[in-house]
Backbone and ligand atoms as CSV (ligand in chain L), in Angstrom:
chain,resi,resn,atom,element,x,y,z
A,1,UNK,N,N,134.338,25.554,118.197
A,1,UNK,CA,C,134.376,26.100,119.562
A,1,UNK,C,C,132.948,26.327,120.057
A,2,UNK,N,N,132.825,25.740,121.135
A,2,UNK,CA,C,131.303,25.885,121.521
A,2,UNK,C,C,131.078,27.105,122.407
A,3,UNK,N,N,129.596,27.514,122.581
A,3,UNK,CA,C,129.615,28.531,123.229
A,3,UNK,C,C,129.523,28.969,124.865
A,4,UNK,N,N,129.533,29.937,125.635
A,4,UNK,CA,C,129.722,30.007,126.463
A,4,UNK,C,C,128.837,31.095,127.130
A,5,UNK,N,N,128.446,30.475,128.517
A,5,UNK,CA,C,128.064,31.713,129.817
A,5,UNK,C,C,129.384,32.200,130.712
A,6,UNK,N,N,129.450,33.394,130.313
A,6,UNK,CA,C,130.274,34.426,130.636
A,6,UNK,C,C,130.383,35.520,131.719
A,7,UNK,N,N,131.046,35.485,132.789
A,7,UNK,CA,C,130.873,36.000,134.309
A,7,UNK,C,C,130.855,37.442,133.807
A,8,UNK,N,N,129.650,38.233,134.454
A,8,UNK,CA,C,129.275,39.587,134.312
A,8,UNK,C,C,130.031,40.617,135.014
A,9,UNK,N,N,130.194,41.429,134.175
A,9,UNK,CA,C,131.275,42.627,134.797
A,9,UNK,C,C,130.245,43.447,135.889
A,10,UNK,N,N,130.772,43.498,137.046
A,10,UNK,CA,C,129.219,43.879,137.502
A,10,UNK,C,C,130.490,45.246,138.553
A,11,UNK,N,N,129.275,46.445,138.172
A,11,UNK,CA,C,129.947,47.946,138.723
A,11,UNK,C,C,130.148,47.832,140.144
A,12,UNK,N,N,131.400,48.222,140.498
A,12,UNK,CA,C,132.040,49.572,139.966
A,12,UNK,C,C,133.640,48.898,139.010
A,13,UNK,N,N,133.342,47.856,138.649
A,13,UNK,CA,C,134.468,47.374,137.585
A,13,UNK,C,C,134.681,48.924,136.333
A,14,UNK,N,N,136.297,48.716,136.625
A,14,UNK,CA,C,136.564,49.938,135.162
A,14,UNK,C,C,136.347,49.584,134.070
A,15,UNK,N,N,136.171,47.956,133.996
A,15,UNK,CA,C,135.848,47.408,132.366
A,15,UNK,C,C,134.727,48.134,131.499
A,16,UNK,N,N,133.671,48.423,132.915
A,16,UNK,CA,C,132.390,48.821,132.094
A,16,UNK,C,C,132.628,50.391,131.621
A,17,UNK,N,N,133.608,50.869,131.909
A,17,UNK,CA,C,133.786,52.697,131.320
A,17,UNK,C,C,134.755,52.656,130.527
A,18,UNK,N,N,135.233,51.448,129.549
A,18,UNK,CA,C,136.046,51.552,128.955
A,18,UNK,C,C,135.597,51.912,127.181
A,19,UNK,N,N,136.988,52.477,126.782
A,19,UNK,CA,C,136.356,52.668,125.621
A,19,UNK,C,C,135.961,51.691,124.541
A,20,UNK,N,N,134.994,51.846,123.701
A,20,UNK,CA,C,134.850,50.391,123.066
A,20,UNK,C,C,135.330,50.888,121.700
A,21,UNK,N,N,136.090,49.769,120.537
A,21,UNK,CA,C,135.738,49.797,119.425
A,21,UNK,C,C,135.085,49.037,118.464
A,22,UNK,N,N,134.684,50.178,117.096
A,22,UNK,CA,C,134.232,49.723,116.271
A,22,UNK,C,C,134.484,48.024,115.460
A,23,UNK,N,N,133.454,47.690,114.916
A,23,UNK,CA,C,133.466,46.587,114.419
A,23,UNK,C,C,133.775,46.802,112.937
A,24,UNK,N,N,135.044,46.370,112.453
A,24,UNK,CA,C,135.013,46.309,111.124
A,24,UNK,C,C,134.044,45.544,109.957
A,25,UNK,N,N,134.331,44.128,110.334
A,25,UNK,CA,C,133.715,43.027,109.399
A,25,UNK,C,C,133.315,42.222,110.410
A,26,UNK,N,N,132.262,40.961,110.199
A,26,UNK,CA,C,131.810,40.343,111.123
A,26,UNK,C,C,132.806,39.055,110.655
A,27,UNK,N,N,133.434,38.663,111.679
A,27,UNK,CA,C,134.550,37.406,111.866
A,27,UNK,C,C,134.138,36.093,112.366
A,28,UNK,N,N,134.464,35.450,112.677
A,28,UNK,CA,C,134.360,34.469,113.587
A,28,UNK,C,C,134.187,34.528,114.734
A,29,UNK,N,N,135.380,35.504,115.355
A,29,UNK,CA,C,135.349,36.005,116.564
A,29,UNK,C,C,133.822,36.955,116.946
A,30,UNK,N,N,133.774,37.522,116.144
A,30,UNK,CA,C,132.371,38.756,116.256
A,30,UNK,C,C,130.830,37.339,116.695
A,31,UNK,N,N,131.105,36.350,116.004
A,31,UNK,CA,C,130.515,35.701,115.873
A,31,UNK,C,C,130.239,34.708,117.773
A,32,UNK,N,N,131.393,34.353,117.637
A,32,UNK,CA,C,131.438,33.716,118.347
A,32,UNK,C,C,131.139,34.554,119.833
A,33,UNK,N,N,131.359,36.012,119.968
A,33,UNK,CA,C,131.221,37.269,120.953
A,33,UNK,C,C,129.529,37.192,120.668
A,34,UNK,N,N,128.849,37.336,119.846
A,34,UNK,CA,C,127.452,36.864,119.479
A,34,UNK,C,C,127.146,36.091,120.871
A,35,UNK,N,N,127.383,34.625,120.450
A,35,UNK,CA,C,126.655,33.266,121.028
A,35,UNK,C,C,126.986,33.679,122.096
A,36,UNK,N,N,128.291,34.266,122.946
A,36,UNK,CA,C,128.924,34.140,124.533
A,36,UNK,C,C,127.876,35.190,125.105
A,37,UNK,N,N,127.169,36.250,124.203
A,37,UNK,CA,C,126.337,37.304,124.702
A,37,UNK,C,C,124.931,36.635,124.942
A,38,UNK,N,N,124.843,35.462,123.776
A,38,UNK,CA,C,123.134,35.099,123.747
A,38,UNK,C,C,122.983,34.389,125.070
A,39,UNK,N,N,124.007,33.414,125.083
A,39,UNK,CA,C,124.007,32.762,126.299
A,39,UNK,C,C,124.313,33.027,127.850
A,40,UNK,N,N,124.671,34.184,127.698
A,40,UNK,CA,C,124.582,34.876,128.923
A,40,UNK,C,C,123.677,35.329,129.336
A,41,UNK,N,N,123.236,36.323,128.542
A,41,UNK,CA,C,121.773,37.123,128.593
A,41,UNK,C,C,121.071,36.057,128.979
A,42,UNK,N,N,120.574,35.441,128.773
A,42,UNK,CA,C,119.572,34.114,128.511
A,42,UNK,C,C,120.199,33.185,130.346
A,43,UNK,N,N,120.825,33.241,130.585
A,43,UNK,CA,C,121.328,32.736,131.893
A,43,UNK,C,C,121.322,33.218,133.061
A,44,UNK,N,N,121.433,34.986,132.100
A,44,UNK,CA,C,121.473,35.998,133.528
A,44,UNK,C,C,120.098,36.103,133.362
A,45,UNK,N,N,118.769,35.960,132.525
A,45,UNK,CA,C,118.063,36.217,132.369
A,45,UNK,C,C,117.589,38.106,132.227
A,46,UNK,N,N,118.713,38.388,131.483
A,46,UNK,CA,C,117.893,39.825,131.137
A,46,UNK,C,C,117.561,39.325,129.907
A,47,UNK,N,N,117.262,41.235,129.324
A,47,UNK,CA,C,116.080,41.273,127.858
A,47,UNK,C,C,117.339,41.900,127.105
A,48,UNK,N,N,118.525,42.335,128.015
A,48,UNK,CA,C,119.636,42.975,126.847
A,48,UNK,C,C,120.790,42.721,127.354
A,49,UNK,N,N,122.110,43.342,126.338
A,49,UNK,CA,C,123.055,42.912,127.169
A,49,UNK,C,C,124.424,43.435,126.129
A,50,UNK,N,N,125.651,44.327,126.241
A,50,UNK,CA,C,125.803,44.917,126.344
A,50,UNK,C,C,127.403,44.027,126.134
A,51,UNK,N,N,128.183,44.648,125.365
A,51,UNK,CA,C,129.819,43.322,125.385
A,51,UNK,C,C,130.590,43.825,126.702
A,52,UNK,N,N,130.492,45.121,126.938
A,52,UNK,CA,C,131.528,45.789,128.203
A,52,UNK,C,C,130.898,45.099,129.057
A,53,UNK,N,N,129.924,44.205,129.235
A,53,UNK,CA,C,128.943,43.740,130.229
A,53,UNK,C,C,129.701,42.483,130.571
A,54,UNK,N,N,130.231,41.383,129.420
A,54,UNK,CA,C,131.481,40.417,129.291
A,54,UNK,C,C,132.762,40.739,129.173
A,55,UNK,N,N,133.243,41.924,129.573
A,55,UNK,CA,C,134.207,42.330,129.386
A,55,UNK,C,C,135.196,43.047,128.042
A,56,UNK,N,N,134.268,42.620,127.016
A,56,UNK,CA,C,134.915,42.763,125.768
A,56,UNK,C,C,134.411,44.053,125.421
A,57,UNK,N,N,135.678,45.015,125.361
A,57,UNK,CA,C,134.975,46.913,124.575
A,57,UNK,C,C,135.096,46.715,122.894
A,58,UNK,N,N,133.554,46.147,122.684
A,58,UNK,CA,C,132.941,46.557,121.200
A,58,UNK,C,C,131.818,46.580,120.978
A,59,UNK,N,N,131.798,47.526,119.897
A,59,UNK,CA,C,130.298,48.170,119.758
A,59,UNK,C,C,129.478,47.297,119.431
A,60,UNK,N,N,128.709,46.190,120.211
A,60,UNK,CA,C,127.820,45.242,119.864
A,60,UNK,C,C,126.748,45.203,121.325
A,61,UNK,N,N,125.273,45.531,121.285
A,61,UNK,CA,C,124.786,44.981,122.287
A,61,UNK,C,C,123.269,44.009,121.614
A,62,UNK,N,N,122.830,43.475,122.841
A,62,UNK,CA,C,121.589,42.606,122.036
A,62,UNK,C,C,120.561,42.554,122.504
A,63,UNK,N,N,119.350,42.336,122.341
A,63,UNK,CA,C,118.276,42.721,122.856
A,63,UNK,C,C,117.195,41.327,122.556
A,64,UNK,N,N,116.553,40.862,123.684
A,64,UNK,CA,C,115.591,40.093,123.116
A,64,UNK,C,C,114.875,40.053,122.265
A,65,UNK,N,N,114.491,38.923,121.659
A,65,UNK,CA,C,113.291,39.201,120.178
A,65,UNK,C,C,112.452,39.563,120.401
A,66,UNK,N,N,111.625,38.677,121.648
A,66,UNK,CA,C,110.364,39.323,122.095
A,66,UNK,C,C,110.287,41.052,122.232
A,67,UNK,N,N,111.530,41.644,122.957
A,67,UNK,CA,C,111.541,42.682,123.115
A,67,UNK,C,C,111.122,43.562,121.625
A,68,UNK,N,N,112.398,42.807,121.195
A,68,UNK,CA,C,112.746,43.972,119.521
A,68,UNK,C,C,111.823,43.804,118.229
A,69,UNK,N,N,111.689,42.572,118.334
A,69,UNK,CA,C,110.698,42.374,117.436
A,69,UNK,C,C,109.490,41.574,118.074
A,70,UNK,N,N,109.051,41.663,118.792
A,70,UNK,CA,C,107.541,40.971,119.324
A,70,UNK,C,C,107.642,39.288,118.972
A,71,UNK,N,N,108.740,38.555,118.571
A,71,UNK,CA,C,108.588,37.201,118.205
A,71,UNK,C,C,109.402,36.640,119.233
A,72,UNK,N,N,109.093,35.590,120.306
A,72,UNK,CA,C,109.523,34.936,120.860
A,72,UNK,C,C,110.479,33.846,120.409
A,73,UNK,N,N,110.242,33.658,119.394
A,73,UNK,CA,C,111.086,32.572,118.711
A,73,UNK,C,C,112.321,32.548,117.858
A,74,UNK,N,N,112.684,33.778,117.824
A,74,UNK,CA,C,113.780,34.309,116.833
A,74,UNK,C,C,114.935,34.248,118.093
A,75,UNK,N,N,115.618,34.518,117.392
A,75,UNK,CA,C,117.208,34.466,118.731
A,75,UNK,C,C,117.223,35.732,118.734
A,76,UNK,N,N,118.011,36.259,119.954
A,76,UNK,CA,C,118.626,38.114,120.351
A,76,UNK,C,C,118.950,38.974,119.112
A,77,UNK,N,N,118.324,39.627,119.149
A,77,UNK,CA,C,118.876,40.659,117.630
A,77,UNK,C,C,120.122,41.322,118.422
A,78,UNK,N,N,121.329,41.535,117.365
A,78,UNK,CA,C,122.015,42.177,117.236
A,78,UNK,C,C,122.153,43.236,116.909
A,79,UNK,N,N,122.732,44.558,117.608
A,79,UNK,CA,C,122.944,45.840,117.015
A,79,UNK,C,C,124.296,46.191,117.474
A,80,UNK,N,N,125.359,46.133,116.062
A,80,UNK,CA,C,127.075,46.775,115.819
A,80,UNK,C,C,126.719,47.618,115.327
A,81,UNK,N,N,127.412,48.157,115.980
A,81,UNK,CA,C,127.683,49.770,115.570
A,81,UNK,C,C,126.659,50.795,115.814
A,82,UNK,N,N,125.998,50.286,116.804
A,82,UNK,CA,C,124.812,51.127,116.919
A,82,UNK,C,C,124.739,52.843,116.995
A,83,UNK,N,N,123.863,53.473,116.540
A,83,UNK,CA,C,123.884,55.058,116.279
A,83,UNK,C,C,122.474,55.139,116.689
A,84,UNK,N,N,122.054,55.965,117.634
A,84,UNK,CA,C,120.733,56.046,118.230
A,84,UNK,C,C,120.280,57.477,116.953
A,85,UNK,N,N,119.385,57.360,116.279
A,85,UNK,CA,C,119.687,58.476,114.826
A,85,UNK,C,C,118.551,59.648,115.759
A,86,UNK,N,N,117.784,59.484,116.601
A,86,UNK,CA,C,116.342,60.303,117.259
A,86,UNK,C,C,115.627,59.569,118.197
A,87,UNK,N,N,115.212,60.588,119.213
A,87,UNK,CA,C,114.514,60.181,120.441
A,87,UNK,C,C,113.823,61.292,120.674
A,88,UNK,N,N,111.978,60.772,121.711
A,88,UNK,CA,C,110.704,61.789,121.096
A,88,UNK,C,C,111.294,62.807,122.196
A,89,UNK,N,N,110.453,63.779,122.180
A,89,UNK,CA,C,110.392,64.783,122.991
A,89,UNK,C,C,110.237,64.093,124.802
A,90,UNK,N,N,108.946,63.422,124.224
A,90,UNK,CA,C,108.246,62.947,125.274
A,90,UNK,C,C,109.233,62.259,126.258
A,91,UNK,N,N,109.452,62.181,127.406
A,91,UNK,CA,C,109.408,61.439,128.606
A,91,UNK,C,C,108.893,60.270,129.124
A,92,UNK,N,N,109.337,59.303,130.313
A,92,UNK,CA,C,108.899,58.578,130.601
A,92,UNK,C,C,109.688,58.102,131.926
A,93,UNK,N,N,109.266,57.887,133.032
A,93,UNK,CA,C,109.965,57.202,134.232
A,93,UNK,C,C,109.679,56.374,134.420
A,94,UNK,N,N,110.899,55.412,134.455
A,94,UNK,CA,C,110.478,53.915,134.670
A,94,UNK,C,C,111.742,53.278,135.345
A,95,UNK,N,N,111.370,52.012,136.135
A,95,UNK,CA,C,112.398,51.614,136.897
A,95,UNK,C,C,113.092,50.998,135.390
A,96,UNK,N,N,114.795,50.913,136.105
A,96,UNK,CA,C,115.364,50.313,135.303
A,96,UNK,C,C,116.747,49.237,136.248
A,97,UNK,N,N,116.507,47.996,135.639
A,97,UNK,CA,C,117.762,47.483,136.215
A,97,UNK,C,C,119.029,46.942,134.767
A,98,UNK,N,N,119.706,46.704,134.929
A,98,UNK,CA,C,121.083,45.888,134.700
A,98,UNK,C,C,121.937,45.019,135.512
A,99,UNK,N,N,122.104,44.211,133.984
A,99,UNK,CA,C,122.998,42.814,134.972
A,99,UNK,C,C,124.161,43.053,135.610
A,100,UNK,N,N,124.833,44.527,135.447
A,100,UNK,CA,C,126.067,45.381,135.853
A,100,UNK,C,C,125.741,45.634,137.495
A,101,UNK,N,N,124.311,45.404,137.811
A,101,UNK,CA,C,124.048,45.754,139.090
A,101,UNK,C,C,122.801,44.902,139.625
A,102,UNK,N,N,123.545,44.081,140.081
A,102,UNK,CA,C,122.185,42.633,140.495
A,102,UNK,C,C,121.232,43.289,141.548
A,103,UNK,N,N,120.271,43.323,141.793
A,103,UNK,CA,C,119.376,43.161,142.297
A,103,UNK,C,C,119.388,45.378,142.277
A,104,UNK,N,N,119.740,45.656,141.669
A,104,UNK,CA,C,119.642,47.293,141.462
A,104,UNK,C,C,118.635,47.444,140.558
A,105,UNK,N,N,117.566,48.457,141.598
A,105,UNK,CA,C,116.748,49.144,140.190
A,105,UNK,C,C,116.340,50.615,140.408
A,106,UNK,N,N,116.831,51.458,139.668
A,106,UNK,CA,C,116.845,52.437,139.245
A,106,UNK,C,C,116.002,53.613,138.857
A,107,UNK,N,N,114.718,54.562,139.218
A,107,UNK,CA,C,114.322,55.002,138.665
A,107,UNK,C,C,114.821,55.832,137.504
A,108,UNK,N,N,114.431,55.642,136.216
A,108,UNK,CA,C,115.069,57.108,135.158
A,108,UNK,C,C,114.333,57.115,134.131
A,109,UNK,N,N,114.317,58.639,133.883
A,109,UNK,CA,C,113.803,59.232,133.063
A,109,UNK,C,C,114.095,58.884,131.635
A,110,UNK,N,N,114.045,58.664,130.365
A,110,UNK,CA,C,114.337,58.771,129.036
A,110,UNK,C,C,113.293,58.949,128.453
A,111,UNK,N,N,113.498,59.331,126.589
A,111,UNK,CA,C,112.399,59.384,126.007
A,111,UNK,C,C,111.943,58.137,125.492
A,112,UNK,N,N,110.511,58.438,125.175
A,112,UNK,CA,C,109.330,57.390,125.499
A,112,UNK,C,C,109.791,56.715,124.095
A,113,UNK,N,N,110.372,57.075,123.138
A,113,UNK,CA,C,110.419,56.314,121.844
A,113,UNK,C,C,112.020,57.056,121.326
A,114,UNK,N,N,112.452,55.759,120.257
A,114,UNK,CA,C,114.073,55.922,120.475
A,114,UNK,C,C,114.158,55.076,118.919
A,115,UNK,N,N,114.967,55.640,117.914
A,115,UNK,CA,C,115.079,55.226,116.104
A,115,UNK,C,C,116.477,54.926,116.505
A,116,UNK,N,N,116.706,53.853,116.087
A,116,UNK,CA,C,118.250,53.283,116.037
A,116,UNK,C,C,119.046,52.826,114.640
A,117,UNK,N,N,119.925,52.579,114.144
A,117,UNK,CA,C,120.490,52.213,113.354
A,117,UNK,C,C,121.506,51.466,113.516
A,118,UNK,N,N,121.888,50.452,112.975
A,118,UNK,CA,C,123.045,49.127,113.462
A,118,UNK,C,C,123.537,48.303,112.504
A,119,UNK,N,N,124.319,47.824,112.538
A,119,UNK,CA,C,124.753,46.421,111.379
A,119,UNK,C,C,124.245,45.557,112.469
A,120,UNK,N,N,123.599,44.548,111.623
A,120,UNK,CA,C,123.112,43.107,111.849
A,120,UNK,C,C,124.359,42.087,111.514
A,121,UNK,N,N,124.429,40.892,112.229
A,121,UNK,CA,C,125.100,39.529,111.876
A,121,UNK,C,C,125.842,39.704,110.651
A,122,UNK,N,N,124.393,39.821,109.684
A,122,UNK,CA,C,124.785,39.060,108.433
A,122,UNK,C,C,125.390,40.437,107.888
A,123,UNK,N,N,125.709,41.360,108.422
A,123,UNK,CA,C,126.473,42.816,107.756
A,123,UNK,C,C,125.746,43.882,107.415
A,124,UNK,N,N,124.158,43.896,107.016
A,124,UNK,CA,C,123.382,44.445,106.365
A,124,UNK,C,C,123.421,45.523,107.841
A,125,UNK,N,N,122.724,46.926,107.665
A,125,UNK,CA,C,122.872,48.048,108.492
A,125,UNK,C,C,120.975,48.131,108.030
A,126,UNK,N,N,120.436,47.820,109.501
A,126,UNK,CA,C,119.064,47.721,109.644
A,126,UNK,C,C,118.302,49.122,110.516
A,127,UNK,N,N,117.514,49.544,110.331
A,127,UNK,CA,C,116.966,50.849,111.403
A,127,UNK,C,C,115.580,50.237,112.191
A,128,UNK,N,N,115.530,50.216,113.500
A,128,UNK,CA,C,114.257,50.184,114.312
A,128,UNK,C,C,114.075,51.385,115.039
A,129,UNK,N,N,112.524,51.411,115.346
A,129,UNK,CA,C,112.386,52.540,115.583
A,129,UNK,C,C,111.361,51.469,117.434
A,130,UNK,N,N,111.780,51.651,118.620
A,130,UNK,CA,C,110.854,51.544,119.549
A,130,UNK,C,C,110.476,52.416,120.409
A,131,UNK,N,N,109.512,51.917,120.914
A,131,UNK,CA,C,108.532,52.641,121.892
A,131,UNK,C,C,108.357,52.371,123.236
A,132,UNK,N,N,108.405,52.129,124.183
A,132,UNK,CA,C,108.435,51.638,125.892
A,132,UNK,C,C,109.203,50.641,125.965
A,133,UNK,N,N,109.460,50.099,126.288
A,133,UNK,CA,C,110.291,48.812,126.759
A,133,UNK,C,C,111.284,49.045,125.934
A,134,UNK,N,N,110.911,48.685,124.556
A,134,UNK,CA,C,112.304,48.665,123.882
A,134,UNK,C,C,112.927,49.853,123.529
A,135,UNK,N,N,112.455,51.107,123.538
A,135,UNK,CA,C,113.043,52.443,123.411
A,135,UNK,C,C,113.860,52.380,124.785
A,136,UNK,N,N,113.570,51.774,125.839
A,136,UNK,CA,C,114.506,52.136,127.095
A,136,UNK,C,C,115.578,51.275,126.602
A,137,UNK,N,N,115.455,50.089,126.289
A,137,UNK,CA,C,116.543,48.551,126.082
A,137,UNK,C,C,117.560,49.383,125.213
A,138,UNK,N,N,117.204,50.036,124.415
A,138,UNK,CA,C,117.951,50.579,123.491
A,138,UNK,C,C,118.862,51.566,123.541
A,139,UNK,N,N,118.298,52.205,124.492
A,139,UNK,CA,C,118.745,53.916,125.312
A,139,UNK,C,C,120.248,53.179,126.133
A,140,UNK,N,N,119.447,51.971,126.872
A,140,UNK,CA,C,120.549,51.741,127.836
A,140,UNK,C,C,121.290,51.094,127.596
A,141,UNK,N,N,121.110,50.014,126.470
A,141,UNK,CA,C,122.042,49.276,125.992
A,141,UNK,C,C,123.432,49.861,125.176
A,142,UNK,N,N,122.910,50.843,124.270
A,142,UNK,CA,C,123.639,52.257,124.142
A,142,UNK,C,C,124.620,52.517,124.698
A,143,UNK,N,N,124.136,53.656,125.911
A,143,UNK,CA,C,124.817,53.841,126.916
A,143,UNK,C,C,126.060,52.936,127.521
A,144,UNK,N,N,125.803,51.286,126.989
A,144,UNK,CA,C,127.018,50.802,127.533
A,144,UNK,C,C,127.871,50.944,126.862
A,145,UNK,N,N,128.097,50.938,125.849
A,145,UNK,CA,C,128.801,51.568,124.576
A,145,UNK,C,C,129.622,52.064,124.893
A,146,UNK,N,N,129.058,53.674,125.473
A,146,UNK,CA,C,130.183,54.868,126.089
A,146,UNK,C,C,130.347,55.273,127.016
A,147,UNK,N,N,130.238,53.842,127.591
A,147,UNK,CA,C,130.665,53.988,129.265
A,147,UNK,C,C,129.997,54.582,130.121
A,148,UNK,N,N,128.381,54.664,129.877
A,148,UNK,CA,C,127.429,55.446,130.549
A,148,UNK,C,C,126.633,54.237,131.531
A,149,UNK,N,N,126.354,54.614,132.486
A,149,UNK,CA,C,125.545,53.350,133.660
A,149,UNK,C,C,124.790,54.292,134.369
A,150,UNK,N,N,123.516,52.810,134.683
A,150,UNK,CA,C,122.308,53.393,135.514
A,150,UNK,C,C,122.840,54.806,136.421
A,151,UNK,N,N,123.878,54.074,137.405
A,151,UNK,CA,C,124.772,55.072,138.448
A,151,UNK,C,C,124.858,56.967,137.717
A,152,UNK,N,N,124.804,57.071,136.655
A,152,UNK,CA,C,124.994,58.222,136.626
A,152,UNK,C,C,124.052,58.747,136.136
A,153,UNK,N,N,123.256,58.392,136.598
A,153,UNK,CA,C,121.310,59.018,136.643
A,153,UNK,C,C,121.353,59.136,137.854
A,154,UNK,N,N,121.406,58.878,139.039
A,154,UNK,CA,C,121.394,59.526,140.424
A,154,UNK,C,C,122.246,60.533,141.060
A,155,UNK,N,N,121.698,61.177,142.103
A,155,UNK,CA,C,122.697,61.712,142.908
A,155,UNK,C,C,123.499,60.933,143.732
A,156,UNK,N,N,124.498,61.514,144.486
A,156,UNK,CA,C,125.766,61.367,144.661
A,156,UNK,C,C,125.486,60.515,145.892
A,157,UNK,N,N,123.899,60.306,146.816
A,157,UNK,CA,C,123.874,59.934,147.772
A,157,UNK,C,C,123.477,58.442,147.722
A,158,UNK,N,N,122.390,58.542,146.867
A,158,UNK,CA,C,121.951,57.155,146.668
A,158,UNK,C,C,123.006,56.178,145.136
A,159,UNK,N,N,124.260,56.889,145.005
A,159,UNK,CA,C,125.378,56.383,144.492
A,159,UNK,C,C,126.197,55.289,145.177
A,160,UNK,N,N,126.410,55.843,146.476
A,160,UNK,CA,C,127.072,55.485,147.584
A,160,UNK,C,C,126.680,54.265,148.057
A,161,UNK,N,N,124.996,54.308,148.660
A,161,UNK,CA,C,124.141,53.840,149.097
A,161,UNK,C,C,124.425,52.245,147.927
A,162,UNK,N,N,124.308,52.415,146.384
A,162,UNK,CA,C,123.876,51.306,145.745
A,162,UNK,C,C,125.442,50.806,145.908
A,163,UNK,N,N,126.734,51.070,145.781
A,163,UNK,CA,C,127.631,50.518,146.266
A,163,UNK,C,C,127.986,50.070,146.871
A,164,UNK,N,N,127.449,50.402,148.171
A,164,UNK,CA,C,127.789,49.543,149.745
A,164,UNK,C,C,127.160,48.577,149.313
A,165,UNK,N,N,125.697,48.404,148.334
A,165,UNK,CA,C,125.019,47.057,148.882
A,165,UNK,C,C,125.677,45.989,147.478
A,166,UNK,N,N,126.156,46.347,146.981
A,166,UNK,CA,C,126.874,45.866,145.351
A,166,UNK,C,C,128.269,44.567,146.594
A,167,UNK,N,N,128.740,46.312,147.064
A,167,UNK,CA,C,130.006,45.437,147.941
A,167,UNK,C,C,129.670,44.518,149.065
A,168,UNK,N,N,128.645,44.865,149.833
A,168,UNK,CA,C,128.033,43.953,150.653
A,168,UNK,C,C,128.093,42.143,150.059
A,169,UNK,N,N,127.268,42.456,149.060
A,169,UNK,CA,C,126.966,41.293,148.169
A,169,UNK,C,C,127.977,40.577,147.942
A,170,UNK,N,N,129.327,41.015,147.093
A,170,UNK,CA,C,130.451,40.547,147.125
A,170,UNK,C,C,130.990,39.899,148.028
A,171,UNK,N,N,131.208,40.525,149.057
A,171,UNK,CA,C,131.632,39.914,150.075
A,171,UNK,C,C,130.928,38.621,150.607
A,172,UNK,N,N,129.163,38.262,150.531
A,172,UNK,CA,C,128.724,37.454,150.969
A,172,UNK,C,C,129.261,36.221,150.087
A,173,UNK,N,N,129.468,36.848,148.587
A,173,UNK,CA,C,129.863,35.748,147.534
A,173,UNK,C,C,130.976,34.925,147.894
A,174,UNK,N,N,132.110,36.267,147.967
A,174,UNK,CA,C,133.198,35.441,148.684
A,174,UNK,C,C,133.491,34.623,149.770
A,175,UNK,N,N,132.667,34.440,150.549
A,175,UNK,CA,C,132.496,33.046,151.751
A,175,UNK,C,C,132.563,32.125,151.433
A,176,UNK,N,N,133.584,30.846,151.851
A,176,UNK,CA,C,133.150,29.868,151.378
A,176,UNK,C,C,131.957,29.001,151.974
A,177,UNK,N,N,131.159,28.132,151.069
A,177,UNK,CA,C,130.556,27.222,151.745
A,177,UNK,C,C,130.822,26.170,152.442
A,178,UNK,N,N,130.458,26.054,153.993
A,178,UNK,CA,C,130.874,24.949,154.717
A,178,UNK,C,C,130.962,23.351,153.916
A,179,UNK,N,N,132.146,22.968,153.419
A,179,UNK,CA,C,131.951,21.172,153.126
A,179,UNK,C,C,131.914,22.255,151.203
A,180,UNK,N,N,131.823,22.614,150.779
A,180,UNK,CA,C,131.870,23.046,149.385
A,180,UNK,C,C,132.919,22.897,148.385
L,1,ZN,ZN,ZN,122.954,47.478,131.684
């Protein structure tokens, strides 16, 4: 079965607040939920990406190499089952977007560095520890997990505000093209 780019659940879909579960053993299927994530990410062009993001609630999100490990050449690391184990004191504001919200970006706060723990592919349960970029990738990728989104870092006004233009968008999608 070959792999696939996979249409993004993009908010205010209930898919993305759903609950996810755990990964027992890595399957075929786990596998194959892998490649449909690499190739998405990689299409939608983010740095992470999140399974409630494809619709599927399980604890798997992925993160670029460059990001996670500084090597451009490695494929998306995987983190199942992820457990965020500590995050610094310190602070940091930085815009943030997701593929849950195209052209949305977000100011928010998190801490500046973030220790994770996960099963990898091959089963083994690996710990990283990042710092800017990837301490956020991690925070938020997380967050999709348990049904947490950019949206509930703002107030209630500029909530509204990023919805109209989410639905706006939609609607332009849905037009057809003349002769198409
Ligand atoms: Zn996201």
């Amino acid at each position: 079965m070959g792999m696939a780019v996979r249409p993004i659940v993009v908010w205010p879909d209930p898919r993305l607040r759903e609950e996810t579960r755990e990964v027992v053993e890595i399957t075929d299927e786990i596998q194959t939920l892998y490649k449909d994530l690499c190739e998405t990410m990689v299409a939608y062009q983010g740095i992470g990406i999140a399974s409630p993001q494809i619709g599927v609630p399980v604890k798997m999100f992925l993160i670029d190499a460059l990001v996670a490990l500084g090597d451009e050449n490695l494929p998306p690391v995987a983190f199942i089952n992820p457990e965020v184990l500590g995050t610094s004191d310190e602070l940091e504001k930085c815009d943030e977007g997701c593929l849950s919200f195209p052209g949305i970006y977000v100011p928010i706060e998190r801490p500046v560095r973030a220790r994770v723990r996960a099963m990898g592919l091959n089963g083994e349960i690996f710990e990283l520890e990042g710092e800017g970029l990837l301490a956020r990738a991690i925070q938020h990728e997380n967050d999709h997990l348990t049904g947490k989104l950019m949206v509930d870092f703002v107030g209630p006004l500029k909530k509204r505000m990023i919805k109209r233009k989410l639905e706006r968008e939609a609607e332009l999608d849905d037009v057809p093209l003349a002769g198409a």
